[in-house]
C-alpha positions in Angstrom: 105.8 130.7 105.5 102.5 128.9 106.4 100.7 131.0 109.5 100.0 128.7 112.6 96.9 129.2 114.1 95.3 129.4 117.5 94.5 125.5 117.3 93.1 123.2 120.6 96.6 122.1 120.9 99.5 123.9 122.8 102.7 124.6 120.7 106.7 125.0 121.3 109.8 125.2 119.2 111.7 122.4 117.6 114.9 123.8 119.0 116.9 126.5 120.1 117.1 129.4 118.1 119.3 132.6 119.1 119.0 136.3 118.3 121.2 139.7 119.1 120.2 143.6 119.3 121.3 146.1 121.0 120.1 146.9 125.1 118.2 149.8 124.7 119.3 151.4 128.5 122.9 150.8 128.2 123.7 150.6 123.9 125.4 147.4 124.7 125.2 144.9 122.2 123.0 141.1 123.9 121.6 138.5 122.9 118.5 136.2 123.6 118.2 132.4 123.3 114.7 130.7 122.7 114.3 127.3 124.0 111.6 124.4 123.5 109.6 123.5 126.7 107.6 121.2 128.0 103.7 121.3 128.1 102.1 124.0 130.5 105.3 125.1 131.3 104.5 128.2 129.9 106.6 131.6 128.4 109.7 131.6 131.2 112.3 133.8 131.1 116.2 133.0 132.5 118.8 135.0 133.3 122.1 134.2 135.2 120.8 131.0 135.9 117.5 131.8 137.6 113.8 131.9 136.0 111.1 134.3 136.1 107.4 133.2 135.1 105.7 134.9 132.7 102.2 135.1 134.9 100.2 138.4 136.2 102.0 138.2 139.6 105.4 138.8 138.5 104.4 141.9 136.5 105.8 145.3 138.2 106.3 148.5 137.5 109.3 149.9 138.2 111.4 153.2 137.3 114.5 152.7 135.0 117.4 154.9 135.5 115.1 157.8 136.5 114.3 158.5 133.1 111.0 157.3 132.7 108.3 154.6 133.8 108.1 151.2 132.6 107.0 147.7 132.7 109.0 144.6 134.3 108.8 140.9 135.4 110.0 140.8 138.6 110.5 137.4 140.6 112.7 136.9 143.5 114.9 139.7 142.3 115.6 138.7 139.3 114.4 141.6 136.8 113.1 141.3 133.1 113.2 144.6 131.0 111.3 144.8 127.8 108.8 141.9 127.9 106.0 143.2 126.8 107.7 144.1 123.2 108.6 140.1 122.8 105.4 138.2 124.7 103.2 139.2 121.8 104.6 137.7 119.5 105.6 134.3 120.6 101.8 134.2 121.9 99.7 135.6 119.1 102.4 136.0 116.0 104.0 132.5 116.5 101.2 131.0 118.3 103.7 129.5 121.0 102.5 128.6 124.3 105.6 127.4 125.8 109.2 128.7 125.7 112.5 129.2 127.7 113.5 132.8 127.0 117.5 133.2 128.2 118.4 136.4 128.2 122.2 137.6 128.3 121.7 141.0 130.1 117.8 140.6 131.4 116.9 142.9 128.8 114.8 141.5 125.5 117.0 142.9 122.6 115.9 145.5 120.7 116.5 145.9 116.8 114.7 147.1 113.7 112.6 145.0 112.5 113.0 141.9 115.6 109.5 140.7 115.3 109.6 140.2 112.1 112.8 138.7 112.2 111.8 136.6 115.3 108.5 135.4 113.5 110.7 134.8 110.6 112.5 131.6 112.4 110.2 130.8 115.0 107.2 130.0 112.9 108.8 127.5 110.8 110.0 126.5 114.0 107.0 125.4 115.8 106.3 122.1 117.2 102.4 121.2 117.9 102.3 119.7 121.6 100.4 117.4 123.1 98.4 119.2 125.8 95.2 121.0 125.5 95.2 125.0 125.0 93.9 127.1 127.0 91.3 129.4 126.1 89.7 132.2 127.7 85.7 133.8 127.3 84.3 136.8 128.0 80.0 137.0 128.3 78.5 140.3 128.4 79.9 143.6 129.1 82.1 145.6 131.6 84.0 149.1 131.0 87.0 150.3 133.4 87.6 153.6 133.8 90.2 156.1 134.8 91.4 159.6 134.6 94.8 161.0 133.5 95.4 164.4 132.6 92.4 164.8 131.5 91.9 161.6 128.7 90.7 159.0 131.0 91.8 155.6 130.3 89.2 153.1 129.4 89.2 149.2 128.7 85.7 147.6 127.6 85.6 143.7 126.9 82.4 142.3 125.4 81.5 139.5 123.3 82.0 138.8 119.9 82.2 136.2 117.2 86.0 135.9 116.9 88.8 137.3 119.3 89.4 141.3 118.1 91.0 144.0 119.1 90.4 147.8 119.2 93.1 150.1 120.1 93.0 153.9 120.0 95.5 156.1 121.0 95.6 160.1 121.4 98.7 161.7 122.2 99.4 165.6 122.3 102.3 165.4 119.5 101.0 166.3 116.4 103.3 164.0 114.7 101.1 160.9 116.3 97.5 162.5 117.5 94.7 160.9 117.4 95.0 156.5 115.5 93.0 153.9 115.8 93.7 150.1 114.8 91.1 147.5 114.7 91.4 143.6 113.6 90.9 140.3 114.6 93.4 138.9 116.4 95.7 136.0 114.1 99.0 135.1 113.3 98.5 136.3 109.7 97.1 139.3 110.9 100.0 140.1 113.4 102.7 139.5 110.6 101.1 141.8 108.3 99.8 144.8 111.0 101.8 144.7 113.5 105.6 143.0 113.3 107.2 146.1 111.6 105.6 148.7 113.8 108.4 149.8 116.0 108.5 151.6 120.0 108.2 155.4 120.0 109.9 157.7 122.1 107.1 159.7 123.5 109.0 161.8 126.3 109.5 164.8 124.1 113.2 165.9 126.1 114.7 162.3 125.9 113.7 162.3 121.9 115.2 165.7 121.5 118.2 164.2 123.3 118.8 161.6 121.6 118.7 163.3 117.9 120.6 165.8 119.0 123.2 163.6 120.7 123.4 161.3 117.4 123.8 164.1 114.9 126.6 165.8 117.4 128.5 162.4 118.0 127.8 160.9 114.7 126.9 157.9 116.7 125.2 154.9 115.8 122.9 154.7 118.8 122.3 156.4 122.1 121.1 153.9 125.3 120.2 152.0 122.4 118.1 154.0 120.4 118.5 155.0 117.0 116.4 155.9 113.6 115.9 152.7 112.8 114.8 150.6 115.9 112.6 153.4 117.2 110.3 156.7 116.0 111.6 159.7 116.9 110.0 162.7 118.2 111.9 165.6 118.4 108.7 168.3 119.5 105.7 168.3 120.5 104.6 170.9 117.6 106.2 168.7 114.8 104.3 167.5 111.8 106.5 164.6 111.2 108.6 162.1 113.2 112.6 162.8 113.1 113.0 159.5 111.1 113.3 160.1 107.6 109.7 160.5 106.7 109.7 157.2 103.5 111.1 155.3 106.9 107.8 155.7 109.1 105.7 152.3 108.1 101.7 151.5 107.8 101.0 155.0 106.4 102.0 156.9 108.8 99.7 155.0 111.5 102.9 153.1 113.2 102.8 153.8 116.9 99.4 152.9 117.0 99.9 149.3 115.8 103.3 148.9 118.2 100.4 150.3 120.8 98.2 147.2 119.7 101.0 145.2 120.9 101.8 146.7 124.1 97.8 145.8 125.2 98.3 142.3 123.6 101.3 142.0 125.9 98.6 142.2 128.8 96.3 140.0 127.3 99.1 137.2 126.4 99.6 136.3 130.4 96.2 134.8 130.1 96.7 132.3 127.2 94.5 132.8 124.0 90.9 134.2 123.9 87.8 133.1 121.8 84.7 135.2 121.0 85.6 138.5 123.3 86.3 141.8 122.0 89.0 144.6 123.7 88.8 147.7 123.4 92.0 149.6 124.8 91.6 153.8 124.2 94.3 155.8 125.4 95.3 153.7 127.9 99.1 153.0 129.3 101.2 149.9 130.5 100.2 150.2 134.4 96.6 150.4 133.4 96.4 147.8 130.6 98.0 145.1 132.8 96.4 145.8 136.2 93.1 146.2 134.8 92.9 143.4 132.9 93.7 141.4 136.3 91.1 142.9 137.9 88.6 141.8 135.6 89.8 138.2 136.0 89.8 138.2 140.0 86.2 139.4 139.2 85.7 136.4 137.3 84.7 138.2 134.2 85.9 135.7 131.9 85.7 131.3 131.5 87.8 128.7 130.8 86.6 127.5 127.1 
């Protein structure tokens, strides 16, 4: 398939294209519609007949089920789950500006292998617009910095000859520790680092759960996750991820590349990005998103 790149010119899909997965809170099966739109119209999501905006406003961050925190789109009630693992890659893997995301459940589905599979259609699929892209510049250099249990979050943006990305992560499970991913952000470059790398369940008790609960019930999935849609980790003191070990993708170095989308998902609000460099190391959802709005309220970066 022939990569689209991040042109002067805004881009859509031909036409409607339809996918299904499972909801990862509840293990039901849904399924998600994509839908051309117009120009400057942006990535919109729908559900039960209302839209929410993709935009920095709308981002929250809620609690799901008690379990653990997350990310959400949030707009006049009406709540989005699992954004941040779709946004990505309609903005930087399909190079789509503008789409109408119906959702069946308000959850983005969640299946092995989705980005690859939505890059798959949606890239044949794409239909150059007439309407000028925007693009976003950073000049000079700024770092943002926080602490967290000791590993302080940090977020530097500086200038650079192309639009990169750094992302390092360093988590106390052996099975992940310390991975670092760097690359220039493309559409070519997103099929081949980044679409396979799958979510990791880093809260060591719901992991164990969850393994323990499929190999008691024999089930297929529990709230939606399973060996193959997500990487396992069943202790903290483990070498190696519950999945079977030929299963775990890009050499072992997998969470960190699904951790280079997450950060991409808080970049993709924006639009596209020309000559800046981003840094993210060890750095979560709350962070990532609120941060990088903080730098534009500043007026840190320049319309291109």
């Amino acid at each position: 398939m022939g990569m689209p790149y991040f042109g002067q010119r805004q881009g859509t899909i031909k036409d409607s294209v339809d996918f299904s997965g499972i909801n990862v809170f509840s293990g039901k099966k849904n399924v998600m519609v994509l839908h051309p739109a117009k120009p400057d119209e942006g990535i919109v999501f729908r559900y039960q007949g209302k839209d929410v905006r993709f935009v920095p406003e709308n981002v929250k961050f809620p609690n799901v089920a008690g379990l653990y925190s997350t990310v959400a789109l949030i707009q006049d009630g009406v709540k989005i789950s699992l954004f941040e693992h779709l946004v990505p890659t309609l903005r930087f893997g399909a190079s789509l500006d503008n789409v109408i995301v119906e959702l069946s459940d308000g959850v983005c589905p969640t299946f092995d292998m989705a980005d690859a599979e939505y890059l798959g259609n949606l890239i044949e699929k794409r239909k150059v617009q007439d309407a000028r892209r925007r693009f976003w510049k950073f000049s000079g250099k700024v770092s943002e910095q926080k602490s967290r249990v000791g590993k302080p979050d940090n977020i530097i943006v500086e200038s650079d000859e192309s639009f990169r990305l750094s992302c390092f992560v360093d988590y106390a499970v052996r099975s992940i520790s310390k991975q670092m991913y760097e690359s220039e952000v493309t559409s070519k470059n997103f099929v081949t680092d980044l679409a396979a790398a799958r979510p990791f369940a880093g809260e060591k008790i719901i992991a164990r759960w969850v393994v323990n609960a499929c190999k008691r019930f024999g089930r297929d999935h529990v709230l939606g996750i399973n060996e193959r849609n997500y990487l396992l980790i069943s202790s903290q003191d483990s070498m190696e991820f519950s999945n079977p070990q030929s299963k775990v993708r890009y050499d072992g170095k997998e969470p960190v590349r699904h951790k280079s989308k997450d950060v991409l998902a808080a970049l993709a609000g924006y639009g596209f990005f020309k000559n800046t460099k981003f840094t993210f190391d060890k750095t979560g959802h709350r962070f990532d998103f609120t941060t990088i709005q903080q730098f534009f309220d500043e007026g840190l970066f320049e319309r291109v």
